[in-house]
N, C-alpha and C positions, 0 to 999 in steps of 0.2 A: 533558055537562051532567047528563045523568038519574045518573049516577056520585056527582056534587056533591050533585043534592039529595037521593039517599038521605042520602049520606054527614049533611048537615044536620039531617036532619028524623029518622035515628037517635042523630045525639048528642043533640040536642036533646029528645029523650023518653028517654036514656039516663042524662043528666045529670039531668033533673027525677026520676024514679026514684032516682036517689042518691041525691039530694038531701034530697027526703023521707025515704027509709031511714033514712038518716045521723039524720037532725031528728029523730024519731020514737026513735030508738035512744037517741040523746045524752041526748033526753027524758026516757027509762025511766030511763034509768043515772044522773040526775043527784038528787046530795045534796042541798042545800042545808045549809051551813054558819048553822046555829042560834045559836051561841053569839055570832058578831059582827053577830048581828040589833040588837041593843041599843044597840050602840057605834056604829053606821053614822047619819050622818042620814039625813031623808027628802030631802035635796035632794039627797044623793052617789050619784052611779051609779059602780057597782062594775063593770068588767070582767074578767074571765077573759081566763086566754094566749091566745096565736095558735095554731093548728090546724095540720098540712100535710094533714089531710084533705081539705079541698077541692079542691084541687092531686091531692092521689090520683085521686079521681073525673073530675078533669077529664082525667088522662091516661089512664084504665079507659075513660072513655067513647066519648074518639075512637079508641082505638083499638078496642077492640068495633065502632066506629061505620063504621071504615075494612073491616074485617071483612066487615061485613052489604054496604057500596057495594061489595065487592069481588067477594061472592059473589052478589047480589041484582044487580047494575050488570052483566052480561055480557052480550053481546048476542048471542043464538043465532044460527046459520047457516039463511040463507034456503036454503029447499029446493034448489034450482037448484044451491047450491054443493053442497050435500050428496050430489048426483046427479053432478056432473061430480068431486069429490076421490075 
């Protein structure tokens, strides 16, 4: 169980890091196309493609995530064994 909620609680802040990153970058880097300002009404919303970005991060995270549970999740030898191995 203590394996799981690392494994949770680092995707989970591993993802929302991306997440933001991603948001924040797309941000900077994004044009806006000027010229079809004019032609566009104001009741039309305009969407952009589909991404596989997110899908990236989703699989970066858990496994980083798997990672951290894997190495953080181990549970040390009580002294006792350490003395009789």
């Amino acid at each position: 169980m203590k394996k799981y909620m690392i494994f949770i609680i680092s995707f989970t802040v591993l993802y929302t890091v991306f997440q933001l990153s991603s948001g924040a970058i797309l941000t900077a880097l994004y044009k806006p196309d000027l010229s079809s300002v004019h032609s566009i009404s104001a009741q039309e919303v305009v969407f952009a493609g589909t991404s596989t970005i997110p899908l990236l991060f989703i699989f970066l995270s858990s496994t980083i995530a798997y990672f951290i549970s894997q190495k953080l999740g181990r549970t040390s030898k009580a002294p006792d064994e350490l003395v009789n191995s």
